[in-house]
BAFI-3210 file (N, C-alpha, C; in Angstrom, 3 decimals, decimal comma, padded with zeros to 6 digits):
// residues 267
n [1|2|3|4|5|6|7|8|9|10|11|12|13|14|15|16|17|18|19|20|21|22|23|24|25|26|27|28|29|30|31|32|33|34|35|36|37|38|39|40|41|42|43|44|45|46|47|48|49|50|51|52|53|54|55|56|57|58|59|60|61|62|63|64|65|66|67|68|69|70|71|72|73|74|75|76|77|78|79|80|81|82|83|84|85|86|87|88|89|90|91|92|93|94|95|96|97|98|99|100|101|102|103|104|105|106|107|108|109|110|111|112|113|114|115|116|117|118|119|120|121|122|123|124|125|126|127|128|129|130|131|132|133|134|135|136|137|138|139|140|141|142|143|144|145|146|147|148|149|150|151|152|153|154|155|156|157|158|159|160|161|162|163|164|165|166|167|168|169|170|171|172|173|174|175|176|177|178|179|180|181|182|183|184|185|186|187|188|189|190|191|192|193|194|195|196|197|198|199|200|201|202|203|204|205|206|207|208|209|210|211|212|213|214|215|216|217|218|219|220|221|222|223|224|225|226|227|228|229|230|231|232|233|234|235|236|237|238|239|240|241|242|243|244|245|246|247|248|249|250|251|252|253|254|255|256|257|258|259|260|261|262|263|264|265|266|267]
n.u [135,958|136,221|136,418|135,194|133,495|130,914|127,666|125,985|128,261|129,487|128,538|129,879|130,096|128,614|126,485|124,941|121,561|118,793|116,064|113,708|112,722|113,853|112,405|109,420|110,018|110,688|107,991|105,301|103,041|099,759|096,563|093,237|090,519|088,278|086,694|084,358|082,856|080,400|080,205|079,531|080,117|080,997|082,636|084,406|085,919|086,566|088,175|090,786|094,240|095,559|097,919|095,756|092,479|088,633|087,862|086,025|084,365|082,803|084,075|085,497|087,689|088,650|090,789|091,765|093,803|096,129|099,688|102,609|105,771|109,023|111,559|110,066|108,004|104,887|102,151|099,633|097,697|096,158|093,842|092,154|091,084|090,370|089,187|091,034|092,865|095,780|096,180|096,428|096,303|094,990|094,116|094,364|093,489|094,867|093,835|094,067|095,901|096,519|098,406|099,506|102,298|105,183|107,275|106,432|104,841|107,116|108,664|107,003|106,011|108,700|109,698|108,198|106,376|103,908|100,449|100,929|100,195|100,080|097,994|095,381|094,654|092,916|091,850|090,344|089,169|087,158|086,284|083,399|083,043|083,803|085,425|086,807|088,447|089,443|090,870|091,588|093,038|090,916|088,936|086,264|087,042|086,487|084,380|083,992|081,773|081,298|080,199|081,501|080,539|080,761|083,629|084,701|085,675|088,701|090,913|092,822|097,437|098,063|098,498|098,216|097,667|098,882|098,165|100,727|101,873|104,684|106,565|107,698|107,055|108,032|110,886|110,436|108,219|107,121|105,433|105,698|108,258|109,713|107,770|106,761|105,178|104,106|104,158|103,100|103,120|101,492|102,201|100,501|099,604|096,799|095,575|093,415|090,476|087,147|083,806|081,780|078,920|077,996|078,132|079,387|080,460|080,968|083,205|082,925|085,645|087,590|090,321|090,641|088,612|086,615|084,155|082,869|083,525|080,996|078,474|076,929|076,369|077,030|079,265|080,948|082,131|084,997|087,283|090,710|093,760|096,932|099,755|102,105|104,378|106,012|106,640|108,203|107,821|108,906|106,570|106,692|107,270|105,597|103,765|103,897|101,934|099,775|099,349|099,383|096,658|095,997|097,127|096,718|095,640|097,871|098,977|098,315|096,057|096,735|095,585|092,655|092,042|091,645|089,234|085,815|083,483|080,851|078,310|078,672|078,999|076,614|074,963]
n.v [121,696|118,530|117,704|115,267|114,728|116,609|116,550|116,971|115,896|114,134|110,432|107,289|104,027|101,915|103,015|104,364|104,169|103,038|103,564|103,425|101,470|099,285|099,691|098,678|096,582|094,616|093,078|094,893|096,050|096,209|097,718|098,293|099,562|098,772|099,668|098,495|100,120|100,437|102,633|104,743|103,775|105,660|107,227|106,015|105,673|108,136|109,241|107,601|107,662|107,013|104,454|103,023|100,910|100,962|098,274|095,392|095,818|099,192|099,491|100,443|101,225|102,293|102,366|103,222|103,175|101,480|101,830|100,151|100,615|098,795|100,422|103,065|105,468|104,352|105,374|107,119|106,122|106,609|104,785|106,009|104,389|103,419|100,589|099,080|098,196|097,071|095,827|092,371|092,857|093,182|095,683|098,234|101,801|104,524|107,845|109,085|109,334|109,839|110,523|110,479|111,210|113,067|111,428|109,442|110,434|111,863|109,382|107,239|108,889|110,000|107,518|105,107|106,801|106,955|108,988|110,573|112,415|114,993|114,701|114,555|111,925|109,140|106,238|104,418|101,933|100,844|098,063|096,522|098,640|100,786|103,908|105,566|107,969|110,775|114,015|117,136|120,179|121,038|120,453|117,468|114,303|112,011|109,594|107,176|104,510|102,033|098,716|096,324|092,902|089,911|086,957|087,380|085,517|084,185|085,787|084,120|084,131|086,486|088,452|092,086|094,017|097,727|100,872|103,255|106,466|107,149|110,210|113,908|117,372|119,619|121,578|124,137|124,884|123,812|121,355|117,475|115,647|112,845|110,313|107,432|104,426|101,969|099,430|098,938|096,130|094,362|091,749|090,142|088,824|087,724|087,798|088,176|088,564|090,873|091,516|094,362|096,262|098,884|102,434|104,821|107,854|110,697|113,469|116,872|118,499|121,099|120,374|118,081|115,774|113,881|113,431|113,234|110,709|109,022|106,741|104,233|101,981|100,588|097,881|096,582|096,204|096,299|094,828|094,382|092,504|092,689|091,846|092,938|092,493|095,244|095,811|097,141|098,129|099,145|099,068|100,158|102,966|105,959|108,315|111,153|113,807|111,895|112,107|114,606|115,923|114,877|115,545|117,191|115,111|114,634|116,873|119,571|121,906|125,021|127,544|126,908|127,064|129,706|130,889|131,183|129,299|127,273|127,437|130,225|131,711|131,512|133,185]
n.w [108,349|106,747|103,103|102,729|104,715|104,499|104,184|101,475|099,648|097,229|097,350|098,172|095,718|097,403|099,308|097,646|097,504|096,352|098,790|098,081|096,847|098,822|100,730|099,661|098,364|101,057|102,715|103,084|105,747|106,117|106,969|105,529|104,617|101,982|099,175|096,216|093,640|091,224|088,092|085,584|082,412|080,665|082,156|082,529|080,201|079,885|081,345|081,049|079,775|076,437|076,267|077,374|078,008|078,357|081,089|081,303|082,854|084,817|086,903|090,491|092,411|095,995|098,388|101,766|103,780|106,883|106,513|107,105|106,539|106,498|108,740|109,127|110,208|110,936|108,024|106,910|103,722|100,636|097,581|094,687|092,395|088,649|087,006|084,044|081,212|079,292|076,697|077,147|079,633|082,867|084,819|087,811|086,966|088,783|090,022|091,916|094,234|097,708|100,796|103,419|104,049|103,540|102,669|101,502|099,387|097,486|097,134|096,198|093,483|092,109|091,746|090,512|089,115|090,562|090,687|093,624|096,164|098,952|101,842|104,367|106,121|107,592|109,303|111,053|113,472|116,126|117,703|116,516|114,784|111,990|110,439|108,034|106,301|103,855|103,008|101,630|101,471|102,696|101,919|102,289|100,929|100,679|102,704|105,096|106,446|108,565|109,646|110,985|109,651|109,228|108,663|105,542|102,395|102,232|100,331|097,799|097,785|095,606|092,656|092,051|089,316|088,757|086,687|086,100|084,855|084,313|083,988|083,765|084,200|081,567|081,966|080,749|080,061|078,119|078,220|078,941|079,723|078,233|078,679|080,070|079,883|083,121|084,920|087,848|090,485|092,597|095,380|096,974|099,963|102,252|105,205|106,468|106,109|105,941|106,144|105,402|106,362|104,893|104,097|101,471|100,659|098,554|098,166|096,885|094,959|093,079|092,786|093,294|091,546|092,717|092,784|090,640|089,761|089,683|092,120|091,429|091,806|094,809|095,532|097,327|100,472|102,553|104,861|105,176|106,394|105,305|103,804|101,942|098,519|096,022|092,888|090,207|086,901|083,826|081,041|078,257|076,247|075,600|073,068|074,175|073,338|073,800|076,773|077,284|077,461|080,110|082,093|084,115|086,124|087,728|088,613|090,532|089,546|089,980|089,314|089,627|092,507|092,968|091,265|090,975|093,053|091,600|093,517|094,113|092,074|090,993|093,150]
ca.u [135,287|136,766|135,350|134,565|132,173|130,654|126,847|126,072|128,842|129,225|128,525|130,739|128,871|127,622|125,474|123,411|120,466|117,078|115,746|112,164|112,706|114,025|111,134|108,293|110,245|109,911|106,529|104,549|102,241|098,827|094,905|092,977|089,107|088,392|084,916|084,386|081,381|080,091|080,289|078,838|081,211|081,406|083,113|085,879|086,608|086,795|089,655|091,997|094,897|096,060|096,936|095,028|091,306|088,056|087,814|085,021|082,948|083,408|084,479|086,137|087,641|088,974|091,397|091,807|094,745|097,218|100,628|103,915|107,062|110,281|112,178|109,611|106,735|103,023|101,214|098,019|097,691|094,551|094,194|091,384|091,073|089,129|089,727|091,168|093,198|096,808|096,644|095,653|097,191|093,824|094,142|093,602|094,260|094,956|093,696|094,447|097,071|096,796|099,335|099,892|103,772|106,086|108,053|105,858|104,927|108,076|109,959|106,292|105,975|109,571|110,536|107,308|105,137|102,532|100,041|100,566|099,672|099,744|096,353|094,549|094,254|092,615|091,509|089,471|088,132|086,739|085,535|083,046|083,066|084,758|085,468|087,710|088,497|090,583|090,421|092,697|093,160|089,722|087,958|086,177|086,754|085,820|084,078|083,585|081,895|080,397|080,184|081,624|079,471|081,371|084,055|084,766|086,573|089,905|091,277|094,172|097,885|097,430|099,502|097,553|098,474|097,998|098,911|101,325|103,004|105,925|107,123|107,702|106,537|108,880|110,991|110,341|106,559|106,523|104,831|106,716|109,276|110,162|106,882|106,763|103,512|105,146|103,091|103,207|103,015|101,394|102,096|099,733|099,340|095,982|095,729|092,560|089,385|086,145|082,825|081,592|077,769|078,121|077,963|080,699|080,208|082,211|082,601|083,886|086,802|088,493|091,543|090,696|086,773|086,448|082,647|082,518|082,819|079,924|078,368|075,703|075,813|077,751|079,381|081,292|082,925|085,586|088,095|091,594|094,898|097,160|101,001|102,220|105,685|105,596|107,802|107,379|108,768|108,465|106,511|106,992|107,791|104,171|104,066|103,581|100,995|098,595|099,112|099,263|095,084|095,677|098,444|095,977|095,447|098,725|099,507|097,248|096,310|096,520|094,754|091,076|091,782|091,284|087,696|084,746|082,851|079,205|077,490|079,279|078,799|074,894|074,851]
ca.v [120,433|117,980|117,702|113,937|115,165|117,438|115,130|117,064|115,513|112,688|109,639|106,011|103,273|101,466|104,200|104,798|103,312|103,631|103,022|103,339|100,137|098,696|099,630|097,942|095,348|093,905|092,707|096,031|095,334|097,270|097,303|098,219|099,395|098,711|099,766|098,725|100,425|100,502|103,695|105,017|103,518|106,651|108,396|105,209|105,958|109,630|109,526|106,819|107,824|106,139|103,020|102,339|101,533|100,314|097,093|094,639|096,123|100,280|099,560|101,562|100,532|102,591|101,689|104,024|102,214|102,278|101,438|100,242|100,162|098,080|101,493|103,980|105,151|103,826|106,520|106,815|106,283|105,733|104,772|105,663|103,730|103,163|099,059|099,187|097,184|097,492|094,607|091,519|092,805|093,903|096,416|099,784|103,204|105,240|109,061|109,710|108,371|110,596|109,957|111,389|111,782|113,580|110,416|108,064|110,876|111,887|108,144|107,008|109,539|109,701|105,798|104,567|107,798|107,136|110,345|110,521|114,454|115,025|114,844|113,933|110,214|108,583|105,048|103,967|100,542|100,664|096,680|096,308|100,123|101,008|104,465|106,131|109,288|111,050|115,301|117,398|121,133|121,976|119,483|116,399|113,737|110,095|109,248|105,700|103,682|100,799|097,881|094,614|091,882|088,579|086,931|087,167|084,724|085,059|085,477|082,873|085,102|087,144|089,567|092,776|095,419|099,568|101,184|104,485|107,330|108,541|111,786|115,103|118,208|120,394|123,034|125,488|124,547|122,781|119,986|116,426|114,759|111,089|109,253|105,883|103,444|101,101|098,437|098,650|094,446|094,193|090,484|090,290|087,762|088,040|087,387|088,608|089,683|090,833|092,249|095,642|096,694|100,287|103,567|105,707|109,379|111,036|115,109|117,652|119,531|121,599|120,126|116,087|115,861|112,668|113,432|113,232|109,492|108,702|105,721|103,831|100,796|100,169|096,363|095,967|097,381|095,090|095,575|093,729|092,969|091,935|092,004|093,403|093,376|095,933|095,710|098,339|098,064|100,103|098,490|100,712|104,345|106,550|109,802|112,613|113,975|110,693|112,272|115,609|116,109|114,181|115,990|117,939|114,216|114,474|118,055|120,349|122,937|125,858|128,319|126,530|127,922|131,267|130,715|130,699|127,994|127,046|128,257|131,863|132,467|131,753|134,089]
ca.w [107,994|105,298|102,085|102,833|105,488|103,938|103,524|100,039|098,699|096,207|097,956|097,335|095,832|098,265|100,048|096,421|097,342|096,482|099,959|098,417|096,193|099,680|101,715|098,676|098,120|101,966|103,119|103,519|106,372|105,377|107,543|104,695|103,895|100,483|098,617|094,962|093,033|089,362|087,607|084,065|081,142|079,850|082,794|082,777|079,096|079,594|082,092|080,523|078,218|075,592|075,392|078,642|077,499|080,032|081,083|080,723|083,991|084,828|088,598|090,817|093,757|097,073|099,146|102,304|104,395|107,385|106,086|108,018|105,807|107,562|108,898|108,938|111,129|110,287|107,645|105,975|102,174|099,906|096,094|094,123|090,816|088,023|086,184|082,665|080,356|078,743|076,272|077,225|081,195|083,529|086,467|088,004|086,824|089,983|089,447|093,224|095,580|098,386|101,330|104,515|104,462|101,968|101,920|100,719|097,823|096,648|096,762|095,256|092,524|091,078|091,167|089,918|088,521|091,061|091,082|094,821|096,993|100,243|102,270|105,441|105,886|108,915|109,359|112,868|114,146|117,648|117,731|114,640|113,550|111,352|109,646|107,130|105,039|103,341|103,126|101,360|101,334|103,217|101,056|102,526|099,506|100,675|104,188|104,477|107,883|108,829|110,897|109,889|109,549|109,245|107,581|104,479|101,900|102,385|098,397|097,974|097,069|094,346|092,115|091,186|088,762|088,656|086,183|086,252|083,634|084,637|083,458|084,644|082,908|080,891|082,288|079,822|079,975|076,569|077,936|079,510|079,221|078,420|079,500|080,159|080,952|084,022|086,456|089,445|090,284|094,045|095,540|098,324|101,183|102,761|106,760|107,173|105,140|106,830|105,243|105,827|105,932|105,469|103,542|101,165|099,944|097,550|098,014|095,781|095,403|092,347|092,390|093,123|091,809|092,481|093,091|089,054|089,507|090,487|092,792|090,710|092,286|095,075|095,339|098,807|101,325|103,300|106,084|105,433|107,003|104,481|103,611|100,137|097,958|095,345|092,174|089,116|085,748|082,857|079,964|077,044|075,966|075,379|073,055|075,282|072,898|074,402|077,882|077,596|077,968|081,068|082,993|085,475|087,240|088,688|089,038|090,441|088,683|091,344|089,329|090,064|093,423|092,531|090,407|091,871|092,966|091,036|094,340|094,282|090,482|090,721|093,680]
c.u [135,896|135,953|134,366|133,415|131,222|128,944|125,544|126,473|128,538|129,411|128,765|129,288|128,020|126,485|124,499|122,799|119,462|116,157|114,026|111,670|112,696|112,767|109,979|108,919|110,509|108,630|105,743|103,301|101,179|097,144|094,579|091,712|089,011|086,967|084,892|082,509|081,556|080,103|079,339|080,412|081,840|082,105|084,473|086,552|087,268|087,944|090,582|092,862|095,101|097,633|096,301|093,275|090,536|088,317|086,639|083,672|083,746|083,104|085,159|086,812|088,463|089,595|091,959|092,704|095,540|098,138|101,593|104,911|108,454|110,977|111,791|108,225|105,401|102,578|100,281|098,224|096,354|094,865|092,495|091,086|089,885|089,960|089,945|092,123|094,437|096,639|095,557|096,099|095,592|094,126|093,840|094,807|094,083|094,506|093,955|094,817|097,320|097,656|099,452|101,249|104,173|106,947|107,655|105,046|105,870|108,440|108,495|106,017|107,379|110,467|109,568|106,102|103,933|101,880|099,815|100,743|099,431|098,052|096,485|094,201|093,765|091,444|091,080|089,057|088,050|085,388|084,668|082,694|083,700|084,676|086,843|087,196|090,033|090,198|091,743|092,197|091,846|088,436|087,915|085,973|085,978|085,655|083,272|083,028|080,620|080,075|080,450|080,937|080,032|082,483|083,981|085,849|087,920|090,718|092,761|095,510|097,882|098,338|098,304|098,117|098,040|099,039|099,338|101,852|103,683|106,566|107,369|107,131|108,121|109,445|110,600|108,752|106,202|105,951|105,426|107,531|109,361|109,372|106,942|105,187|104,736|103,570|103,613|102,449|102,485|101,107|101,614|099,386|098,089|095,769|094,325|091,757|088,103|084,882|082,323|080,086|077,863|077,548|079,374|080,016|081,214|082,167|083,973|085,012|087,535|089,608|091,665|088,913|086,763|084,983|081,960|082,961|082,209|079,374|077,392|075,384|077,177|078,073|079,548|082,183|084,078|086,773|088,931|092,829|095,964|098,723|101,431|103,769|105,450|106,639|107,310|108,545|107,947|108,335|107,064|107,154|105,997|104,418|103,523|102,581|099,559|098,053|098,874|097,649|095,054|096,367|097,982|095,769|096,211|099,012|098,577|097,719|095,548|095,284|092,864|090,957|091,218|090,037|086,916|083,947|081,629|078,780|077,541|078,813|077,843|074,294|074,407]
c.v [119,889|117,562|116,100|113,743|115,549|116,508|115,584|116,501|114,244|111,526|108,290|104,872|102,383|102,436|104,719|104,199|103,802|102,865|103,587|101,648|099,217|098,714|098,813|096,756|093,996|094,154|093,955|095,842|096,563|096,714|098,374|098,456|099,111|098,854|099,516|099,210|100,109|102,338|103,882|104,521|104,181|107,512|107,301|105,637|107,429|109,729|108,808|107,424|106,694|105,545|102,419|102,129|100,782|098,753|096,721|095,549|097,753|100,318|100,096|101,160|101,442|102,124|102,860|102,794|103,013|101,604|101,662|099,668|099,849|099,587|102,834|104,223|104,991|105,428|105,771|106,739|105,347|105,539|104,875|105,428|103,543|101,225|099,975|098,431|097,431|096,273|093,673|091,505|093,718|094,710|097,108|100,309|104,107|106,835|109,705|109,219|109,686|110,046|110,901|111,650|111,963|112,528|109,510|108,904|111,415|109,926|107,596|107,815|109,774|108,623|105,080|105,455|107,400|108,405|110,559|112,639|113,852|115,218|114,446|112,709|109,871|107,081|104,498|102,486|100,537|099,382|096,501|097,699|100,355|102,736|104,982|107,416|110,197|113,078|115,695|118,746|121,985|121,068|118,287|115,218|112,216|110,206|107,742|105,540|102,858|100,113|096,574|093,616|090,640|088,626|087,264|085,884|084,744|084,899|084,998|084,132|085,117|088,624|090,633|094,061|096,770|099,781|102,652|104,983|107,514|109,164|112,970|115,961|118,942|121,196|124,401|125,391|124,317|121,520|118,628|116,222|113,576|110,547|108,166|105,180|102,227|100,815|098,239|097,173|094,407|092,670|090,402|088,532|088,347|087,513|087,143|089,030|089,776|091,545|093,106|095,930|097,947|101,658|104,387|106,349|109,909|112,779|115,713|118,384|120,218|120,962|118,405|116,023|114,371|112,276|113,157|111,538|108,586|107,661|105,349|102,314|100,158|098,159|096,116|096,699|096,521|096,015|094,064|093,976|091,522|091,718|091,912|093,190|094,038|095,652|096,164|097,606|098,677|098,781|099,261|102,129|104,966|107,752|110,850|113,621|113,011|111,520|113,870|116,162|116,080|114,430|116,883|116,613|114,109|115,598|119,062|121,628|124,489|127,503|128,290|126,939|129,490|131,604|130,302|129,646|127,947|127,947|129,890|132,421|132,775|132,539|135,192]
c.w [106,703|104,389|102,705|104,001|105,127|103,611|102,388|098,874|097,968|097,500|097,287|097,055|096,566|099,208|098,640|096,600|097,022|097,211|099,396|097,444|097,681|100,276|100,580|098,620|099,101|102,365|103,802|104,251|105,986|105,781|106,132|104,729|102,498|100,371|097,459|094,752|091,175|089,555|086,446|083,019|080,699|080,531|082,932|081,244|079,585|080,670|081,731|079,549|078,100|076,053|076,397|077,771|078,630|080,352|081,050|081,647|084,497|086,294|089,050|091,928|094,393|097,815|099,974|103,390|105,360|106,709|107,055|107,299|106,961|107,697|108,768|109,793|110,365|109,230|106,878|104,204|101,389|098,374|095,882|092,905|090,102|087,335|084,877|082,411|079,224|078,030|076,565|078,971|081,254|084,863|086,857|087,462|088,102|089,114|090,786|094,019|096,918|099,412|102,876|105,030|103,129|101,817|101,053|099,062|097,359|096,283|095,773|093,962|092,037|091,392|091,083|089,232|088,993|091,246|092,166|095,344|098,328|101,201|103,798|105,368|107,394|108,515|110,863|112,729|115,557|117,454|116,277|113,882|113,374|110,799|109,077|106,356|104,757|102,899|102,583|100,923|102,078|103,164|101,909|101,273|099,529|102,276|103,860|106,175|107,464|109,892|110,291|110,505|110,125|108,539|106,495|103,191|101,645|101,172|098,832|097,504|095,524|094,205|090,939|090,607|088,593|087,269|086,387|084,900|084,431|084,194|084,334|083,241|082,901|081,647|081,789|079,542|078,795|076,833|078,905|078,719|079,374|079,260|079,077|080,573|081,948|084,463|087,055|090,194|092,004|094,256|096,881|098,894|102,248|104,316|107,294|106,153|106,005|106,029|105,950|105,703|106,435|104,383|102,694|100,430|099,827|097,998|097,122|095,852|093,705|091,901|092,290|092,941|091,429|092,225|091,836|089,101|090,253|090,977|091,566|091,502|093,312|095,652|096,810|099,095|102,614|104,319|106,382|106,028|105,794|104,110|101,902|099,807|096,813|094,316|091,373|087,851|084,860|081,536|078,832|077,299|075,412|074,844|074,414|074,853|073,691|075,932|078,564|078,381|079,468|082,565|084,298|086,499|088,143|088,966|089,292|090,085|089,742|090,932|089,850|091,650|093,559|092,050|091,561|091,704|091,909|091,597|094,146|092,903|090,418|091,907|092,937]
res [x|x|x|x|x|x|x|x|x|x|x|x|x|x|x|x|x|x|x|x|x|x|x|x|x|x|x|x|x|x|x|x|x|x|x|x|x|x|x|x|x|x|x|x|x|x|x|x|x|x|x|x|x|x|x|x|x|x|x|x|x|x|x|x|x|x|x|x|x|x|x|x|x|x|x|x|x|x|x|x|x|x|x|x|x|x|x|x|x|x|x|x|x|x|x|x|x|x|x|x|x|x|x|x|x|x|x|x|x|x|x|x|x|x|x|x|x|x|x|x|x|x|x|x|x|x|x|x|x|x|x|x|x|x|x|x|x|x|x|x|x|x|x|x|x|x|x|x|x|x|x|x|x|x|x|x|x|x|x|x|x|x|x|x|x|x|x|x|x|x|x|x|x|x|x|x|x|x|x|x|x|x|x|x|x|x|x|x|x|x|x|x|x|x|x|x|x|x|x|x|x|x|x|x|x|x|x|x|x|x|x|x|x|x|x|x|x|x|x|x|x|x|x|x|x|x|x|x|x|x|x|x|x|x|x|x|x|x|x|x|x|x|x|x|x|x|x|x|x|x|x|x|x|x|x|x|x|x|x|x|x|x|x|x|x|x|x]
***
């Protein structure tokens, strides 16, 4: 075999692509539940690093989706965010991007530091029921259903922002390296919005406890079809001191497998 075969080797420049910029940056077609709730204030502070802080109202919003990128088969992927505020810029902080293919969390987690993990995703509509959820490692984390109602107003396009770190941690386990804060810019075209009269429960898990932010008042629950382009850019440079606290959101931390639950201890 000649070296130039060989499909390890160095490859000429035209073949460097980063076919995950390509795939975000055409029209990502995307059916969509979405739930926003209120929270406690004090549980949106307590997960933000610095320089993220809350925003005006401690909302949360869910998004349990199918996704079809141009050159790739349909998968599942959810976001669950809290609102907060870089500046005078408003958006979500993601604390869980689960995904149902290893492509869409590697190319999403190192070319935009989304905290995306592999999971269980499923999304149903049989006529006006609807359900969704999302399960990961054993754990049931979000079960959503309903029944949609009616229309809804269909929001004019609109560019919304998440925010991401991206870093890696240390080799030598001193910590990360070279974090960045970046937004992730979503330019959405809405087709379709529909309103949901339904139900969402949160359950626990060790490694994603989402169950710690809690419903208090939930707002709405909708069921869109919508078309996205995605475009990231890195705002600024962040010590790595700011984020350290915060570095279990994206990496699980495998020992909490091993510990026993609440239930088992008070056995």
């Amino acid at each position: 075999m000649s070296a130039t075969a060989v499909r390890y080797g160095p490859r000429p420049p035209e073949e460097r692509v980063d076919h995950e910029i390509d795939a975000t940056t055409a029209p990502i077609a995307t059916e969509a539940v979405t739930i926003t709730y209120l929270t406690d204030p004090e549980i949106v502070a307590a997960v933000l690093p610095k320089p993220l802080e809350p925003a005006a109202e401690p909302l949360v919003r869910i998004q349990v989706q199918r996704v079809r990128l141009t050159g790739r088969a349909p998968f599942g992927s959810a976001v669950f965010s809290v609102t907060a505020r870089h500046g005078d810029t408003e958006g979500d902080y993601p604390l869980f991007m689960p995904q149902s293919t290893e492509q869409s969390v590697t190319g999403g987690r190192e070319t935009f530091g989304e905290p995306k993990k592999l999971a269980h995703i499923e999304v149903e509509r049989d006529g006006d029921r609807v359900t969704a959820g999302v399960d990961r490692l054993g754990h049931q984390l979000i079960r959503v259903s309903g029944r949609v109602t009616g229309p809804g107003q269909l929001p004019p396009d609109q560019v919304n922002t998440e925010f991401y770190f991206k870093f890696l941690r240390a080799p030598d386990g001193g910590g990360i390296t070279d974090p960045h804060l970046v937004y992730g810019e979503y330019h959405r075209h809405y087709e379709l919005l529909e309103t949901i009269e339904g139900t969402c429960e949160l359950g626990d898990s060790p490694l994603d406890p989402v169950a710690d932010i809690v419903i208090r008042e939930l707002r709405s629950i909708t069921w869109c079809r919508r078309r996205t382009i995605q475009v990231g850019r890195i705002v600024e440079r962040v010590p790595a001191e700011w984020l350290l606290p915060y570095v279990h959101q994206r990496y699980d931390d495998v020992a909490l497998l091993a510990a026993p639950s609440p239930e088992s201890a008070r056995a």
